[in-house]
C-alpha positions in Angstrom: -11.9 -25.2 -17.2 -12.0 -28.7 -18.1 -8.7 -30.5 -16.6 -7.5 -31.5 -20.2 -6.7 -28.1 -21.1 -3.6 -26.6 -19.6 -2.9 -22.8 -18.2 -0.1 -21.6 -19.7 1.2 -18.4 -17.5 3.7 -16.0 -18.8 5.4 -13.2 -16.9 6.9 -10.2 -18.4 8.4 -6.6 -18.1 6.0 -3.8 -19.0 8.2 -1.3 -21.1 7.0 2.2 -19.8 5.3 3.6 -17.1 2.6 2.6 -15.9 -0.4 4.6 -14.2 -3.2 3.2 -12.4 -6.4 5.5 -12.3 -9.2 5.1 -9.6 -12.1 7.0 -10.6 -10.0 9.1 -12.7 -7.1 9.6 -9.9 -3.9 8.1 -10.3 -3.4 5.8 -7.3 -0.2 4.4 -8.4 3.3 5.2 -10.9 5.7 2.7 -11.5 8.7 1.7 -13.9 8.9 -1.7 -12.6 5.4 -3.3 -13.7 4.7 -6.7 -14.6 2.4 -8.1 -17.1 0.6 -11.8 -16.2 -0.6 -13.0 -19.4 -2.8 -16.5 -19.2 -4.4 -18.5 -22.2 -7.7 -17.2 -22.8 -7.7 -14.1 -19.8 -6.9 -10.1 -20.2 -3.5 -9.8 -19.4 -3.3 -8.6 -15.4 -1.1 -5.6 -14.4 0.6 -5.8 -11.2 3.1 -3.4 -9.4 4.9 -3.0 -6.5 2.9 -2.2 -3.6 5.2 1.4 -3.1 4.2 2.2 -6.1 0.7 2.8 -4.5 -0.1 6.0 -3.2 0.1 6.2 0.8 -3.2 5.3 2.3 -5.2 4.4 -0.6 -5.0 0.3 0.1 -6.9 -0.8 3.4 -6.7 -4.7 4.2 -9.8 -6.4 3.2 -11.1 -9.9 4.7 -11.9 -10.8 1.7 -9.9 -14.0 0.2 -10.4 -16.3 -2.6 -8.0 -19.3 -4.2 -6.9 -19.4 -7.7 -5.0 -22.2 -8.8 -1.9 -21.4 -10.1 -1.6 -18.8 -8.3 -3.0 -19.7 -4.7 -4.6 -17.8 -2.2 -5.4 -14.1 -3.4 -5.5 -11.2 -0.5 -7.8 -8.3 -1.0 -7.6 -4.9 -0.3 -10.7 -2.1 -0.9 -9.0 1.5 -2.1 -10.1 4.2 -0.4 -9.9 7.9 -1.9 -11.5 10.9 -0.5 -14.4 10.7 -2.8 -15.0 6.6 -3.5 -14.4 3.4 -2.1 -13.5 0.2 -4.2 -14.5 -2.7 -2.2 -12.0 -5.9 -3.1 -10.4 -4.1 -6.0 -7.1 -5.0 -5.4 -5.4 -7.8 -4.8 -2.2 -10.1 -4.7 -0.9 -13.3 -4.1 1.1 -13.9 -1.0 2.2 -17.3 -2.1 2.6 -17.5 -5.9 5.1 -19.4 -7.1 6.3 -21.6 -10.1 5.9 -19.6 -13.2 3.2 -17.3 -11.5 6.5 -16.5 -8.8 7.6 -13.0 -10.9 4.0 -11.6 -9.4 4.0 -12.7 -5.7 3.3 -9.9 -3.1 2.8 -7.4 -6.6 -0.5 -5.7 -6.5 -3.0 -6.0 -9.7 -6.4 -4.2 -9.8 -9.9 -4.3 -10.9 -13.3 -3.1 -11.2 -15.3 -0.6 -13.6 -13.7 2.2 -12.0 -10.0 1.3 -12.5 -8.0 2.6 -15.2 -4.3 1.2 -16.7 -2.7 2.8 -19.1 1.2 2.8 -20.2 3.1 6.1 -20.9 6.7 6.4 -22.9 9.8 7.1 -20.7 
């Protein structure tokens, strides 16, 4: 991005519930989703990581920085029938206007699935 153009980040409630879907499983169910919405990107899900099924999420090495946001912390999802290598993630140390989403988990990859359902 050249470094005239400025990110504008906004944090918001999703209304409903969400459902995350890993190869057509649901892997997580929450009320209390948040949407991150950034100039120019797809608007990034993220829950709360007990909203997660119970050992799906296994601690990756994998890191990368994202400004904004800083350092992001992967995890690979593990099901009984697929792995998702550094398919989710989240930001330990987000703060400023990205500070709603800190320690929230967002995924991504082919295989994953959002979708929002009425309550």
């Amino acid at each position: 991005m050249p470094a005239d153009m400025t990110t504008t980040a906004r944090v918001s409630p999703v209304e409903g519930r969400v459902h995350i879907f890993f190869d057509d499983a649901e892997i997580a169910s929450t009320l209390n989703a948040l949407k991150l919405e950034e100039g120019g990107s797809k608007p990034q899900i993220f829950v709360p990581l007990e909203a997660v099924h119970p050992g799906i999420l296994e601690a990756s090495e994998t890191t990368r920085d994202e400004p904004g946001k800083g350092p992001a912390h992967y995890y690979t999802i593990k099901t009984l029938t697929a792995d998702g290598p550094d398919e989710a993630w989240y930001y330990p140390y987000a703060d400023g206007a990205y500070g709603p989403i800190r320690d929230l988990i967002t995924f991504g990859g082919e295989r994953v699935k959002v979708s929002v359902s009425e309550v």
